[in-house]
gemmi code that builds the backbone of each chain (N, CA, C; Angstrom):
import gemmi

chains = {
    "A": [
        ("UNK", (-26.826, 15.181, 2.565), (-27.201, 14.143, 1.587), (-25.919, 13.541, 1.003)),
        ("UNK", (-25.995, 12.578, 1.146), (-24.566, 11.941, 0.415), (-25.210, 10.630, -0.402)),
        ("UNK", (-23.740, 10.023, -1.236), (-24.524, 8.502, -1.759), (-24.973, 7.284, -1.149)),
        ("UNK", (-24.494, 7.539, 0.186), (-24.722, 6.080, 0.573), (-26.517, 5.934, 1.170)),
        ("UNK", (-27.155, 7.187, 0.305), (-28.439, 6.923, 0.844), (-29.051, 5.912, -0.039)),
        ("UNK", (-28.213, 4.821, -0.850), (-28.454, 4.388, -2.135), (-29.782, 2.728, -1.707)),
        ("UNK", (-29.536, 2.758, -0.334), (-29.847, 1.532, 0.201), (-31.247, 1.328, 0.541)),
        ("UNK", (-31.676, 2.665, 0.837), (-33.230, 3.266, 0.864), (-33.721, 3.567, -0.814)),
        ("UNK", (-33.098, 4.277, -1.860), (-33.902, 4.101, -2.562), (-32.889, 3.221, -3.537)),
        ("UNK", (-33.472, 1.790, -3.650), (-32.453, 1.364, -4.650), (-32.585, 1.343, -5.883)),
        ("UNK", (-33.786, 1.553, -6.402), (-34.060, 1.592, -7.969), (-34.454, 2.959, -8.191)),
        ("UNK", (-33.955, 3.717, -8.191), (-33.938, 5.467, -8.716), (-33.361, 5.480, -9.444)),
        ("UNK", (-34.056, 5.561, -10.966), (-33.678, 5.448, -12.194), (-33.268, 7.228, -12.728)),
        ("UNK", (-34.470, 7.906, -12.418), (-34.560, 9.367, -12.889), (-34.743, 10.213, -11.783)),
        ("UNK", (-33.729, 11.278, -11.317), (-33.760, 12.309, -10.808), (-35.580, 12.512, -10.595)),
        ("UNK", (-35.987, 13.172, -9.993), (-37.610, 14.117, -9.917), (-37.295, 15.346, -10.116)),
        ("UNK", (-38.071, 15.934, -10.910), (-37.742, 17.101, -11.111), (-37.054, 18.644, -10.759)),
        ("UNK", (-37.574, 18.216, -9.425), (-36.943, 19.039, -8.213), (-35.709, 19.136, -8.231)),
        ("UNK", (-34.696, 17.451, -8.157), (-33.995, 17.240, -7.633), (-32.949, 16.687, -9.169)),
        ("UNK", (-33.361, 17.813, -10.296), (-32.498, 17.729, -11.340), (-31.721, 18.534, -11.746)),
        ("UNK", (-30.213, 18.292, -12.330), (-29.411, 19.621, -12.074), (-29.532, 20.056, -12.907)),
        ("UNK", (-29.800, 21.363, -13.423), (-30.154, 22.554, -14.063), (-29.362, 23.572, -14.035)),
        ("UNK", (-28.268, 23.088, -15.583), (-26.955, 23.881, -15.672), (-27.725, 25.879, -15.035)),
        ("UNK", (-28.300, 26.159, -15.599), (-28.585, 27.658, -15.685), (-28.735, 28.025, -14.533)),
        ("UNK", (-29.343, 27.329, -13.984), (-29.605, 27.716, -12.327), (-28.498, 28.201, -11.540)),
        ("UNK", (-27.238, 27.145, -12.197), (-26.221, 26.815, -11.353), (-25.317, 28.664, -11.777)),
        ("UNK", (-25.160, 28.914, -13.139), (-24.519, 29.506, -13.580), (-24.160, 30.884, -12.624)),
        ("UNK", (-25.083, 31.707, -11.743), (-25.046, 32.593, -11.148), (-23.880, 32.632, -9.623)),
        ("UNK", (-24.209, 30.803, -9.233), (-22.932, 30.057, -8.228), (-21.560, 30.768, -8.913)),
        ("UNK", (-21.563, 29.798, -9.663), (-20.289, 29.748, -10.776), (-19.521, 31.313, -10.844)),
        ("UNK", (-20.590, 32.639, -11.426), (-20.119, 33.556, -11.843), (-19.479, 34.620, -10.530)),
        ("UNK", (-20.585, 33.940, -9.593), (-20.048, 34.625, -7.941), (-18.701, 33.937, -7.816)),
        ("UNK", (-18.478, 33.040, -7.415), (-17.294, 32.693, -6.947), (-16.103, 33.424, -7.556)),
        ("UNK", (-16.526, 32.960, -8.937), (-15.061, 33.357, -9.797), (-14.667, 34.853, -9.715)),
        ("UNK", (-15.533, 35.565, -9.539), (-15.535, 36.779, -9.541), (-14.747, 37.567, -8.105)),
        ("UNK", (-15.545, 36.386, -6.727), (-14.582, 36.579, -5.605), (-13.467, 36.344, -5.797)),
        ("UNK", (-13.226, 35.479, -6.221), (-11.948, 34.891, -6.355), (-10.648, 35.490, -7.104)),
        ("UNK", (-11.484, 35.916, -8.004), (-10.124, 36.764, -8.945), (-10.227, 38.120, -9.481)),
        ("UNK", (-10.947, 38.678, -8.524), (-11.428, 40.011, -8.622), (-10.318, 41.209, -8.697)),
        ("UNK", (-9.319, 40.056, -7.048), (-8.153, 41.120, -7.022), (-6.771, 40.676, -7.485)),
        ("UNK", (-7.154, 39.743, -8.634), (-5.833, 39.072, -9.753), (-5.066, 39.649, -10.558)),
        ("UNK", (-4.586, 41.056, -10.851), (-4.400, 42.242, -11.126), (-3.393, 40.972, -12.186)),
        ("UNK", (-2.375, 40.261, -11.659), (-1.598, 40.170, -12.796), (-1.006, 38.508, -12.271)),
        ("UNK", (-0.799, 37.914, -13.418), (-0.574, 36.647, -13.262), (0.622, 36.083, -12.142)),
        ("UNK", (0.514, 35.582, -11.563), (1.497, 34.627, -10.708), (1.306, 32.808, -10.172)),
        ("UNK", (2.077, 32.601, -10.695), (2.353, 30.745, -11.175), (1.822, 30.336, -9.305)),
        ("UNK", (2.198, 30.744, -8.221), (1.649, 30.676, -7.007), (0.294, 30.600, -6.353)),
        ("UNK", (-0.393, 32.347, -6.742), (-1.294, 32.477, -6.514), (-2.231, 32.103, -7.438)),
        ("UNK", (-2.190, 31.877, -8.673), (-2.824, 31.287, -10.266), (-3.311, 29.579, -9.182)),
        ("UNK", (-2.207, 28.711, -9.036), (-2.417, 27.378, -8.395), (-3.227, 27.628, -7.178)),
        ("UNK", (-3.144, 28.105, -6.480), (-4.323, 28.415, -5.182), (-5.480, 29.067, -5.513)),
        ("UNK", (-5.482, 29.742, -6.560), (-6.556, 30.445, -7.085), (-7.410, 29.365, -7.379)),
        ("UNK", (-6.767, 28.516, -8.719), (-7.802, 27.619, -9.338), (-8.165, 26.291, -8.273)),
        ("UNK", (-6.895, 26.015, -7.049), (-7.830, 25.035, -6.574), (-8.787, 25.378, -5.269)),
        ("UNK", (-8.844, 26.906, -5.159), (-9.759, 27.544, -4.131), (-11.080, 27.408, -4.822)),
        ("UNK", (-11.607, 27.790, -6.259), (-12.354, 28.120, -6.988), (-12.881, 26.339, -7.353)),
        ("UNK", (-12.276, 25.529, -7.859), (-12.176, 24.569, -8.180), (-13.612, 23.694, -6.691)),
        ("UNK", (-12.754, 24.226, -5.841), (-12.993, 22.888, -4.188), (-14.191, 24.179, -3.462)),
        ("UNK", (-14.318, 25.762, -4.178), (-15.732, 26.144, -3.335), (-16.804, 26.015, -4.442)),
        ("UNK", (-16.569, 25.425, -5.756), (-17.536, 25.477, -6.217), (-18.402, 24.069, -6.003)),
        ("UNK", (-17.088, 23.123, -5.947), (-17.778, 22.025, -5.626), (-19.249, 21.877, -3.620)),
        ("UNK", (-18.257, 22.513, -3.324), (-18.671, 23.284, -1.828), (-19.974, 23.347, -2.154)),
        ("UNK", (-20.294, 24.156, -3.195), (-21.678, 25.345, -2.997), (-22.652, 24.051, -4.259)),
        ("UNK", (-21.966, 22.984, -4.892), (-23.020, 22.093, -5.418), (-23.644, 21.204, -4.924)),
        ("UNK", (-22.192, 21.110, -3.858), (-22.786, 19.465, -2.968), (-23.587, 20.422, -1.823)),
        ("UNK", (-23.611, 21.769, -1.811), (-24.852, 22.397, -0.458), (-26.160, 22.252, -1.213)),
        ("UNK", (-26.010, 22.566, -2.758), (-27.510, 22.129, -3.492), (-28.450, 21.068, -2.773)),
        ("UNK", (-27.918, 19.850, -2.405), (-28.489, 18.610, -2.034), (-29.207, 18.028, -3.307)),
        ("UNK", (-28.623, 18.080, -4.261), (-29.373, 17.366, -5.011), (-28.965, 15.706, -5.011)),
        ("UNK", (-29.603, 14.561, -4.597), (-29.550, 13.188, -4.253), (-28.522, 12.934, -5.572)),
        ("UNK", (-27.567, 11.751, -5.456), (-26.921, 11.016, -6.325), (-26.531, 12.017, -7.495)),
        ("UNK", (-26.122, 12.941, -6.828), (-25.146, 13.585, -8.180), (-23.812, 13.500, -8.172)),
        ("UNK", (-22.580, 13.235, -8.715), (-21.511, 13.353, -8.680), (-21.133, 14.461, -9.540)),
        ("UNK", (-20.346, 15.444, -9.399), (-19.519, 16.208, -9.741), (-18.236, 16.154, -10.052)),
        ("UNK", (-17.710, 16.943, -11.353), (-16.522, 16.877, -11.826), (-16.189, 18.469, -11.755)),
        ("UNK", (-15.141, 19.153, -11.240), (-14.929, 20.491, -11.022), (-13.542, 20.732, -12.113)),
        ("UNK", (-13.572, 21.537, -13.252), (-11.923, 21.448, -13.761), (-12.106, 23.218, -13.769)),
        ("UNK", (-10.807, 23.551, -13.465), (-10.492, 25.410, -13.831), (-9.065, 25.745, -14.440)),
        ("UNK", (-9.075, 26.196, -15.458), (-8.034, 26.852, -15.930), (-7.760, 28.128, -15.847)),
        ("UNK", (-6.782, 28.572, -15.502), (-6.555, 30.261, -15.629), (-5.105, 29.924, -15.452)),
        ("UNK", (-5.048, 30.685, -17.045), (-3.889, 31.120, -18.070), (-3.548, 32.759, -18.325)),
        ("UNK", (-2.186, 32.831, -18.125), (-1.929, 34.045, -18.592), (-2.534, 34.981, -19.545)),
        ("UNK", (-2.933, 36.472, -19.821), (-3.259, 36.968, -20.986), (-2.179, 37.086, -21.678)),
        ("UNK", (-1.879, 36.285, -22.661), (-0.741, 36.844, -23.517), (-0.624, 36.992, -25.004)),
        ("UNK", (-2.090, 37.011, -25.501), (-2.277, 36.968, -26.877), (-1.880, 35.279, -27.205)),
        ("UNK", (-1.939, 34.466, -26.592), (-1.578, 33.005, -27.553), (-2.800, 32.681, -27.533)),
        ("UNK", (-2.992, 31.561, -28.643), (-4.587, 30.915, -28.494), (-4.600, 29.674, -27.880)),
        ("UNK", (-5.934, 29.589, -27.539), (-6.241, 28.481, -26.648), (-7.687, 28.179, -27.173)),
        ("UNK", (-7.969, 26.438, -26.996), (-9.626, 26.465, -27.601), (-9.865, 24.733, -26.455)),
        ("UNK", (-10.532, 24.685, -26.445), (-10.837, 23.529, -25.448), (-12.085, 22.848, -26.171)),
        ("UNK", (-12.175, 21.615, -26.398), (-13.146, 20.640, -26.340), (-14.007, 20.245, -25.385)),
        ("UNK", (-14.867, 19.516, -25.405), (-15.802, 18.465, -24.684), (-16.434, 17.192, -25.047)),
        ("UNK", (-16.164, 15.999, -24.726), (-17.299, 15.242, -25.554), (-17.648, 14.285, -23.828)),
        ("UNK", (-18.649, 13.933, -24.182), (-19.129, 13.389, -23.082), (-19.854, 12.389, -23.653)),
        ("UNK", (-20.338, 10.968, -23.133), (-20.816, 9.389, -23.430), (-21.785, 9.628, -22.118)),
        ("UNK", (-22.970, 10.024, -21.660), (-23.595, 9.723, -20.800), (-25.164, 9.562, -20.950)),
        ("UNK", (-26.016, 10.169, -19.836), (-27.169, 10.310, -20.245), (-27.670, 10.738, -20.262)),
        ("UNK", (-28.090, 11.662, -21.679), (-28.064, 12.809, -21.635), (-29.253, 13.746, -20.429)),
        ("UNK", (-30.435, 13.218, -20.634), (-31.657, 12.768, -19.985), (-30.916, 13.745, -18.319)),
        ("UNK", (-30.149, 13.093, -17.838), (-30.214, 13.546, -16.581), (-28.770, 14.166, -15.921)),
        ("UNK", (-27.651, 14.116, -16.894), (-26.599, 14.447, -16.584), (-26.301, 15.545, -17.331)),
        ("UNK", (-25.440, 16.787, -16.774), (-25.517, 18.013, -17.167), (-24.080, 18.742, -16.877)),
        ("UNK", (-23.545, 19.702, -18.298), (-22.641, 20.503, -18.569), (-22.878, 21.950, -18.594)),
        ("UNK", (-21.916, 22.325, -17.787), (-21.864, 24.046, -18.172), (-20.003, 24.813, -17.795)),
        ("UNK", (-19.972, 25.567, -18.682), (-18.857, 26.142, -18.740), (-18.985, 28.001, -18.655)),
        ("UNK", (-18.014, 28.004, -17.590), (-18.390, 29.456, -17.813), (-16.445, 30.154, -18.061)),
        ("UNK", (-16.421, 31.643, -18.045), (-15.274, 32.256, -18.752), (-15.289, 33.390, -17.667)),
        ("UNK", (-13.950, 33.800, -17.194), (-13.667, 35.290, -16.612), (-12.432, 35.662, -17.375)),
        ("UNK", (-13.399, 36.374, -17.621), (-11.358, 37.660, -18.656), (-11.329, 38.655, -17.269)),
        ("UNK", (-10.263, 39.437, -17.786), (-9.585, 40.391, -17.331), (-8.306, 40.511, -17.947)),
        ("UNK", (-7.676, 41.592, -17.836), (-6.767, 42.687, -18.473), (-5.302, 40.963, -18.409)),
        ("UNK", (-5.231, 41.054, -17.271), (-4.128, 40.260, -17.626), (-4.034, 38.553, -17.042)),
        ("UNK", (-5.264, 38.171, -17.066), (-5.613, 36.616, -17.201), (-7.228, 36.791, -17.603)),
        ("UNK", (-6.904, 34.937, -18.109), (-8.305, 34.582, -18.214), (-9.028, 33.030, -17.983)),
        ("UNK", (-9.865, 32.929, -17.049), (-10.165, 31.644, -16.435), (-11.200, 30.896, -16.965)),
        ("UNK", (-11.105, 29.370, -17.157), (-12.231, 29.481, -17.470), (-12.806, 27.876, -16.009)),
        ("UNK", (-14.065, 27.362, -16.070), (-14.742, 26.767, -15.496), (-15.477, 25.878, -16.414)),
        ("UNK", (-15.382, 24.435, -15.763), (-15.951, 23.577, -16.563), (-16.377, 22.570, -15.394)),
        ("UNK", (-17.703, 22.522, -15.162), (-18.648, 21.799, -14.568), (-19.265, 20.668, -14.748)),
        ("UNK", (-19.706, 19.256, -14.346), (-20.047, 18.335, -15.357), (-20.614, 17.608, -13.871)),
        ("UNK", (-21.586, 17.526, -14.087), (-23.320, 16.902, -13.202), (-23.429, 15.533, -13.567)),
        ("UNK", (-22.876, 14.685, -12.727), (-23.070, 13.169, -13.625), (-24.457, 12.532, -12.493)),
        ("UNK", (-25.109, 11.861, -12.962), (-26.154, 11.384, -11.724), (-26.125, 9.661, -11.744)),
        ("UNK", (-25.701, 9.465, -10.876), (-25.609, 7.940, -10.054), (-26.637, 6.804, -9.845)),
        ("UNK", (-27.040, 5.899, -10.390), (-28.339, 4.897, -10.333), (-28.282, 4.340, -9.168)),
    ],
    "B": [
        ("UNK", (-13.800, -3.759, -13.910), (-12.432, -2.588, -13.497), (-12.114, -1.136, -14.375)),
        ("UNK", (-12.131, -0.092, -13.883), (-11.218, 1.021, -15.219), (-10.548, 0.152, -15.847)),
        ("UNK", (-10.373, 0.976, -16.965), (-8.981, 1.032, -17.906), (-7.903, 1.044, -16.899)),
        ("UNK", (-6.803, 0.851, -17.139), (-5.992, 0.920, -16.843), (-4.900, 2.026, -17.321)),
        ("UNK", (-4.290, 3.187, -16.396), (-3.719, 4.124, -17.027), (-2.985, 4.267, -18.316)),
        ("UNK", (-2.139, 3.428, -18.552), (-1.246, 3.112, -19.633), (-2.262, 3.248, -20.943)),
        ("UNK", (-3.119, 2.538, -20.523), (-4.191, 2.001, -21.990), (-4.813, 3.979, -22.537)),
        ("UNK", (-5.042, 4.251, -21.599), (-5.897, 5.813, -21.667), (-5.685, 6.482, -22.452)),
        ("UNK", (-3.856, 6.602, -21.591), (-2.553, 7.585, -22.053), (-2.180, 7.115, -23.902)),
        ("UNK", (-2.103, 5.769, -23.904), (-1.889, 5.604, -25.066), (-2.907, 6.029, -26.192)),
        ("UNK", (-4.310, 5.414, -25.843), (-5.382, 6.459, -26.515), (-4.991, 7.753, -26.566)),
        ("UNK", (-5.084, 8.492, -25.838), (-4.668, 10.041, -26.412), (-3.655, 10.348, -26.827)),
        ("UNK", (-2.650, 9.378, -26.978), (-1.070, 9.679, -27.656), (-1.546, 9.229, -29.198)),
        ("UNK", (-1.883, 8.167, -29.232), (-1.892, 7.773, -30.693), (-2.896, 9.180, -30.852)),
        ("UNK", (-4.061, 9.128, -30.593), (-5.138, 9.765, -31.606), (-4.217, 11.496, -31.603)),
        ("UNK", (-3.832, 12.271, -30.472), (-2.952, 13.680, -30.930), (-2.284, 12.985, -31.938)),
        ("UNK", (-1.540, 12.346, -32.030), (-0.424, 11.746, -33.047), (-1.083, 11.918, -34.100)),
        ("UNK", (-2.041, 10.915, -35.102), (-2.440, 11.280, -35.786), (-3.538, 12.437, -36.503)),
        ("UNK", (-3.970, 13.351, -35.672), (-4.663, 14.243, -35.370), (-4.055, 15.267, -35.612)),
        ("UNK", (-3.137, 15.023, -35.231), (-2.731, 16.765, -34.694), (-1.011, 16.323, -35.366)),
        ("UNK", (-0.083, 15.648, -34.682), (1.102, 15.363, -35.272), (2.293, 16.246, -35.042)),
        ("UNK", (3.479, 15.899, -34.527), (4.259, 16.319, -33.971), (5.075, 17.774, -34.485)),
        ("UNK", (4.801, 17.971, -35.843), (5.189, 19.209, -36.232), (4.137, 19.987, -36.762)),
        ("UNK", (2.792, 20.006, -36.306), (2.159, 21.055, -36.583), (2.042, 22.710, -35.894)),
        ("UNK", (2.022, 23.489, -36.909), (1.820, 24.804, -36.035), (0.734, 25.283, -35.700)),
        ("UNK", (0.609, 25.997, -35.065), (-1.127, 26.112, -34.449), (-1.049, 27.368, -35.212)),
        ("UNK", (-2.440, 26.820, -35.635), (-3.491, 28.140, -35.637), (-4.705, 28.080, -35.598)),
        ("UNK", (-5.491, 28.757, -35.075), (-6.469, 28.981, -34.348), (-7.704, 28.473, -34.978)),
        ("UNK", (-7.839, 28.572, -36.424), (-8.311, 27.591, -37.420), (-8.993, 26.351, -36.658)),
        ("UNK", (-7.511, 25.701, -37.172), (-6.416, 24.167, -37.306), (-7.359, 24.005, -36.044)),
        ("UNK", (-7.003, 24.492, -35.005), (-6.454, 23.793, -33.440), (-8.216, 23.634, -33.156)),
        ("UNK", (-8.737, 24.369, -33.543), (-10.444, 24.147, -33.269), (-10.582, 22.308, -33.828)),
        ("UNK", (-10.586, 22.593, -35.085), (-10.864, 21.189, -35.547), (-10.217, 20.015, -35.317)),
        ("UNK", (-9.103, 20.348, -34.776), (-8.069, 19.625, -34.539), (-8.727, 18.476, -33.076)),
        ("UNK", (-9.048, 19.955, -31.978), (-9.472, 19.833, -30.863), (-10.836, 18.717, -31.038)),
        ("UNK", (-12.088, 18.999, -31.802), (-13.414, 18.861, -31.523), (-12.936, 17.163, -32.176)),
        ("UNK", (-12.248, 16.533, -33.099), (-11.758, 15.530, -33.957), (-10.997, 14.321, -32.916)),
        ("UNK", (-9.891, 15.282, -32.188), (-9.281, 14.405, -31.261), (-10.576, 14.000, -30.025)),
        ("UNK", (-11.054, 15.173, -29.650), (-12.002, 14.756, -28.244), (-13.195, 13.281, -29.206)),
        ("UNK", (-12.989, 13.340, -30.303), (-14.487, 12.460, -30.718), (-13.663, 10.782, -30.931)),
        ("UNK", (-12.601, 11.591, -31.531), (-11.591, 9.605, -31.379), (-11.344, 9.078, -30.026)),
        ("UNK", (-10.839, 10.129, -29.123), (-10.768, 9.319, -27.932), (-11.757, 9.115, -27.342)),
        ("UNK", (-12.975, 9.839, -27.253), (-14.249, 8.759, -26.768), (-14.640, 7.610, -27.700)),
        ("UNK", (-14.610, 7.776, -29.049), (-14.689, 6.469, -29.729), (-13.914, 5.048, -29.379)),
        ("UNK", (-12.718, 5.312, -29.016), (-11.986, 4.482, -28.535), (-12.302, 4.332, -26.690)),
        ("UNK", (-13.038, 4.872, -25.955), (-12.949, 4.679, -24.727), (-14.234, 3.829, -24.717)),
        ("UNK", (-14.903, 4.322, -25.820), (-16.454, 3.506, -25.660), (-16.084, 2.163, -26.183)),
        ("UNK", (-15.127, 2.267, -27.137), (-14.733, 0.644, -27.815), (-14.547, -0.318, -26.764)),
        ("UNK", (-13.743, 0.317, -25.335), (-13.013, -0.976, -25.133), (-14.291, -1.402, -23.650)),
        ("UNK", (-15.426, -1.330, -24.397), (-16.753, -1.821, -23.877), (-16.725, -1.861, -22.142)),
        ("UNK", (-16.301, -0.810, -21.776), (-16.521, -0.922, -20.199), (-17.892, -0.509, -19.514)),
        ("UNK", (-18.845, -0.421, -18.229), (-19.607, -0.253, -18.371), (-19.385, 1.175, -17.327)),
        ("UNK", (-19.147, 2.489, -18.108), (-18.638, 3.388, -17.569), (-19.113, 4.618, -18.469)),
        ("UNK", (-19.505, 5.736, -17.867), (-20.111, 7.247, -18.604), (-18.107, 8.046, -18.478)),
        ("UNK", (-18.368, 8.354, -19.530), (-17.075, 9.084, -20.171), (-17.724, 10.368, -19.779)),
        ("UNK", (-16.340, 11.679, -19.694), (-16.091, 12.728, -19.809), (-14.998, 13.040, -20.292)),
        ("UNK", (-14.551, 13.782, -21.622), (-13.405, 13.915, -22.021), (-13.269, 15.298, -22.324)),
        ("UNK", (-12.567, 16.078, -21.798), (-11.889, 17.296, -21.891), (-10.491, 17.689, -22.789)),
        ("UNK", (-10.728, 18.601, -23.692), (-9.354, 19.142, -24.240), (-9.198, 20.082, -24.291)),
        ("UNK", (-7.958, 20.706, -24.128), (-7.680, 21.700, -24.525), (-6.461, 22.107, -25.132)),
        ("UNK", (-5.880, 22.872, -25.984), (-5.138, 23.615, -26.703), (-4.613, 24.739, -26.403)),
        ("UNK", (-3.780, 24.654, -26.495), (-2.548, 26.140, -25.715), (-1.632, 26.392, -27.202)),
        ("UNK", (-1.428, 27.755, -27.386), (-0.531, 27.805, -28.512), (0.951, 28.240, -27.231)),
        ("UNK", (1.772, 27.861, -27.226), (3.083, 27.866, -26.600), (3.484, 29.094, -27.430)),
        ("UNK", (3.683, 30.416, -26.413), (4.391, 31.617, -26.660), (5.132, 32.310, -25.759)),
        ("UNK", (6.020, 32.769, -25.596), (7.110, 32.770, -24.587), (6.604, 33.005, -23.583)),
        ("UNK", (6.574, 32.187, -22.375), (6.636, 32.321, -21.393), (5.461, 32.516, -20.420)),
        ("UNK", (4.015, 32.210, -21.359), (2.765, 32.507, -21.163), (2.733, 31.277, -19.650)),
        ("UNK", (2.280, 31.584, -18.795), (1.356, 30.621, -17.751), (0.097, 30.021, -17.834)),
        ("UNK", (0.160, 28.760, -17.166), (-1.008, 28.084, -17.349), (-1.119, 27.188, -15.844)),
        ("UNK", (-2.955, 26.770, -15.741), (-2.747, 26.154, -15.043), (-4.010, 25.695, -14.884)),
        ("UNK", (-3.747, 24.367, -13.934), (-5.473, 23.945, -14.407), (-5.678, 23.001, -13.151)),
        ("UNK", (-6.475, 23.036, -12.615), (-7.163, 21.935, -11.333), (-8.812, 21.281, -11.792)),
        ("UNK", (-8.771, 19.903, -11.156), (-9.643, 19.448, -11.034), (-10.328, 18.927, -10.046)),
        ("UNK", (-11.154, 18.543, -9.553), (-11.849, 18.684, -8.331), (-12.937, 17.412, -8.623)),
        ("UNK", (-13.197, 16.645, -7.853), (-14.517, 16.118, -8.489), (-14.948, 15.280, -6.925)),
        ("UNK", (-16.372, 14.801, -6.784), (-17.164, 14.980, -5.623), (-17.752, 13.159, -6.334)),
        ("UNK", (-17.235, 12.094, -6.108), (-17.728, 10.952, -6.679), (-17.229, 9.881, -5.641)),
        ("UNK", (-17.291, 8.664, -6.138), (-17.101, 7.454, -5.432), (-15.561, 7.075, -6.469)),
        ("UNK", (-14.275, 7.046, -5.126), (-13.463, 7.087, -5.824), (-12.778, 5.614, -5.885)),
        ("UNK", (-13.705, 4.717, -5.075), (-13.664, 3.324, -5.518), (-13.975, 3.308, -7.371)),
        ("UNK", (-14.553, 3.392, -7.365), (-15.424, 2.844, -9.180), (-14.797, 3.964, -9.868)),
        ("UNK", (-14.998, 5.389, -9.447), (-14.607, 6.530, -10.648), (-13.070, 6.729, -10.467)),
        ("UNK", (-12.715, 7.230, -11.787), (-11.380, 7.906, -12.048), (-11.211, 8.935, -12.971)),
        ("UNK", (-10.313, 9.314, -12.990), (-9.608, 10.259, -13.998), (-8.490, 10.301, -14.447)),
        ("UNK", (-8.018, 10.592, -15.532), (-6.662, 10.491, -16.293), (-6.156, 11.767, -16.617)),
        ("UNK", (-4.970, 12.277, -16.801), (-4.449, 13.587, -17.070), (-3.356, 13.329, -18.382)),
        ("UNK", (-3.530, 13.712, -19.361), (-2.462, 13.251, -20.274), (-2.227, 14.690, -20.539)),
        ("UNK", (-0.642, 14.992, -20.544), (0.207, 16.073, -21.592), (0.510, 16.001, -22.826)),
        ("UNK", (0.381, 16.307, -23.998), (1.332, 16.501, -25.151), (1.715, 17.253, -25.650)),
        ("UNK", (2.954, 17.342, -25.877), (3.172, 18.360, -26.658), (3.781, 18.205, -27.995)),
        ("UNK", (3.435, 19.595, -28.592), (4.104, 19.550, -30.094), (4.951, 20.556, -30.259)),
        ("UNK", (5.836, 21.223, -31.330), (6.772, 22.842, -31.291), (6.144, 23.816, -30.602)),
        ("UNK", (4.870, 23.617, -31.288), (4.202, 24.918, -31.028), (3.229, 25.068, -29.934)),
        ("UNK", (2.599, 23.907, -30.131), (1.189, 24.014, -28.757), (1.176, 23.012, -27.838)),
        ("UNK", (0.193, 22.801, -27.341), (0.520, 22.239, -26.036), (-1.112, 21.509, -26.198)),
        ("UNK", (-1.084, 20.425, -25.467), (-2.391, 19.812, -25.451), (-2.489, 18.998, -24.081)),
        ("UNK", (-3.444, 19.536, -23.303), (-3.348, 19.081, -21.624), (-4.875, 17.800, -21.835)),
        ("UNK", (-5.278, 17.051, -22.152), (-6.544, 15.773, -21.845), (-6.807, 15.347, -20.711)),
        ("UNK", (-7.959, 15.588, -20.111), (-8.290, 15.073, -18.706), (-9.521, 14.229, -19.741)),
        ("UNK", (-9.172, 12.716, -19.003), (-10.841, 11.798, -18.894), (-11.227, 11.723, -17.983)),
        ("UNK", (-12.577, 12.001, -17.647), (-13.086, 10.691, -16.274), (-14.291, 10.009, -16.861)),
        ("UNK", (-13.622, 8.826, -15.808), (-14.984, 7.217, -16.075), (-15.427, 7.165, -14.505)),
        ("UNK", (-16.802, 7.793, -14.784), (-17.536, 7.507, -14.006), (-18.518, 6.095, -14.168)),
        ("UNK", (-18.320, 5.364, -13.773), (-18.739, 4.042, -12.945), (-20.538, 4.333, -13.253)),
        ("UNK", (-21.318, 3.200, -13.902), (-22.488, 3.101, -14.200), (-23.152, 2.810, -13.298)),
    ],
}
model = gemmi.Model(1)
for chain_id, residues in chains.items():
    chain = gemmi.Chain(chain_id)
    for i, (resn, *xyz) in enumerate(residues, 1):
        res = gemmi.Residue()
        res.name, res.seqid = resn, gemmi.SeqId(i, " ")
        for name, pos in zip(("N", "CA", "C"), xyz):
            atom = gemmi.Atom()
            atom.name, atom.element = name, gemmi.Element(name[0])
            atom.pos, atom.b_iso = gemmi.Position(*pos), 0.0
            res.add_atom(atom)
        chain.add_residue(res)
    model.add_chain(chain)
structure = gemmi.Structure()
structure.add_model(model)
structure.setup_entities()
């Protein structure tokens, strides 16, 4: 399924129910990956940290666009930062609609990093 | 058309600027409100300059302590004719403030 099926349906205003993204659903994707992914991250490195987040980053997108859900676009962002006792706090604001476009963020600690995941479901008219 | 990069970057320079401001120290407090204040001006200002485009604006806050790592990727699955994204850095003594937008195309 990709967008250019836009030509067959051209006035698809609202997702069908089926075919609506449903942060929670997704969340279990999300918590697998990250978990493959940095399971064996024992301790930070500026190398494997950058391949980490854009492995995690490009299979999560992988495993949304296998969803098939019609006219969704995806935004994939991952951070993973050293544990070092500094603080960190992150925002969100989003202008969309709300109706059919969808956020979820998820978090992996461990002893000496911590990642986080930020997902964002935009849907295409 | 997008914005144009320059225009973005400058949005999130002025609004950290007055927001946040070049000699503040973080604390964990501060940097919350700091954070949720800046993310609401720069969509105020992205929605101002009346494009016909769905915003996503991301922030985040790093307190800068010796030598801590960071790192961050983005990924996104869109039409990269119409959509974009912006990456702005700032920094202040103490913390660090990384802003990703994207304008996704209506």
């Amino acid at each position: 399924m990709n967008m250019e099926d836009n030509v067959d349906r051209n006035f698809v205003l609202r997702p069908t129910p089926g075919q609506k993204f449903r942060p929670k659903a997704i969340t279990g994707i999300i918590q697998e990956v990250m978990n493959e992914k940095l399971g064996d991250m024992i301790k930070y490195d500026e190398n494997e940290a950058d391949q980490a987040s854009k492995d995690i980053s490009s299979t999560i997108r992988e495993r949304l666009k296998a969803l098939n859900l019609p006219r969704y676009k995806y935004i994939v962002q991952t951070m993973i930062a050293e544990q070092s006792g500094s603080g960190a706090t992150t925002a969100v604001q989003c202008v969309w609609d709300e109706d059919c476009d969808g956020f979820l963020s998820h978090r992996y600690v461990n002893g000496s990093i911590w990642c986080e995941v930020l997902v964002f479901a935009v849907f295409h008219y | 058309m997008a914005l144009p990069e320059e225009d973005v970057h400058m949005i999130i320079k002025q609004v950290l600027d007055e927001t946040v401001g070049a000699n503040a120290t973080y604390t964990h407090k501060d940097s919350v409100q700091w954070n949720q204040k800046a993310v609401e001006q720069i969509t105020k200002k992205l929605v101002a300059a009346g494009k016909p485009y769905k915003y996503v604006v991301t922030s985040s806050f790093l307190q800068i302590s010796s030598g801590s790592g960071l790192n961050v990727s983005t990924i996104s699955y869109w039409n990269k004719i119409t959509d974009s994204s912006y990456m702005y850095r700032w920094e202040a003594k103490t913390m660090l403030a990384i802003v990703y937008v994207f304008a996704i195309a209506i």
